[in-house]
N, C-alpha and C positions, 0 to 999 in steps of 0.2 A: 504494500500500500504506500500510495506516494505522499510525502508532506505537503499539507498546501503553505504554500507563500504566501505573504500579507504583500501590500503592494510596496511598500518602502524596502522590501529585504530583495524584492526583485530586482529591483534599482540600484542593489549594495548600498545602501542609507544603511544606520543604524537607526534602531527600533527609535526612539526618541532620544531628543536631547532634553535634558531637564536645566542644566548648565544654563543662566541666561548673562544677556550683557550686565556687567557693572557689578557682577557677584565677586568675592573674593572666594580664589582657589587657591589650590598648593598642588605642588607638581611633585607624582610621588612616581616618576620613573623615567630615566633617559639622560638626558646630558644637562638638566638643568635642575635634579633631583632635590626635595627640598627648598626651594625656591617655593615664595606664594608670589601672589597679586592679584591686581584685578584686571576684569577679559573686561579686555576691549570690544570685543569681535565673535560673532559664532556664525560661522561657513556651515551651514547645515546643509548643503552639498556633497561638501566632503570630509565632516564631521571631524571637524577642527575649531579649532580657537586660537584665537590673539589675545596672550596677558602680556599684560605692562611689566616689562625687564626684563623676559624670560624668552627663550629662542631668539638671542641677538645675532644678526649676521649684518654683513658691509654688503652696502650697494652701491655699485660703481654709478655716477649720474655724470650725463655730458650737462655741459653748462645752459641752457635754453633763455634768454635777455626774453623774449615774446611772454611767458608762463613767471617771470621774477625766479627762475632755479639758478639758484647758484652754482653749482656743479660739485664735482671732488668724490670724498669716500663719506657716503654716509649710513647711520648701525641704526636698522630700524629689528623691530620684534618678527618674527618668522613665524606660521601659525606652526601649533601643534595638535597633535590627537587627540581627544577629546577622551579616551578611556586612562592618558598618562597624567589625570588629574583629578582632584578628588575636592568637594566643594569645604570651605572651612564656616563653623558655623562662626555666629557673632562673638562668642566667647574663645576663638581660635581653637576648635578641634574639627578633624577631618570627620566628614560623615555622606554616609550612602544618602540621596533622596528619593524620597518618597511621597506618592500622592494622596491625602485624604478628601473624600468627595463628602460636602454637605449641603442639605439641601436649604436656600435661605429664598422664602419666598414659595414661588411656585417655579424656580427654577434650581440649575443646578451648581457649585462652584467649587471649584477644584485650587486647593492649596498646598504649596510643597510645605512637606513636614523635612526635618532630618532623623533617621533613620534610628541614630544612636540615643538621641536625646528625646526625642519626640518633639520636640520644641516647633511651633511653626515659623517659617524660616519666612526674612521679610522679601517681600516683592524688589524685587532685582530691577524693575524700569522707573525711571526718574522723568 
């Protein structure tokens, strides 16, 4: 009997990102191990993130006067995987997330919890 596919794992997505912009993580595998910050960025594409200080690389930039670039060697952030990271709650511990659904009203509303604490975790969009 064959597995059925959801339509995102046919795509190669991963199942969800829970991760959103402006959360603070910590990076708990690869070349920047232990390191936190916060994501700039999440490429749900290709189920990646951009945190501030972490995957620095140089990028060569020709000078452009039309655009105001200056040119030279410039060290911006490089995304990473989205599984080499682990979200931190407010009080600085790493924790799995998780969804609790309630119903408020006659509708439905879905809040990340952390996993460890139970604590519900605040809204990441500013």
């Amino acid at each position: 009997m064959a597995h059925k596919m959801t339509g995102s794992q046919k795509a190669g997505l991963p199942r969800r990102i829970l991760i959103r912009k402006n959360d603070t993580v910590k990076v708990i595998s690869g070349r920047d191990k232990g390191k936190s910050g916060r994501v700039l960025d999440v490429i749900l594409e290709r189920g990646q993130i951009l945190v501030e200080h972490v995957g620095m690389v140089k990028r060569h930039t020709r000078p452009n006067p039309a655009k105001q670039i200056k040119g030279g060697v410039a060290e911006r952030e490089a995304p990473i995987h989205i599984s080499n990271v682990m979200l931190l709650t407010p009080d600085g511990k790493t924790t799995r997330i998780g969804m609790k659904v309630e119903q408020v009203g006659n509708q439905l509303r879905r809040t990340r919890i952390a996993r460890k604490t139970g604590e519900v975790l605040p809204s990441a969009r500013k």
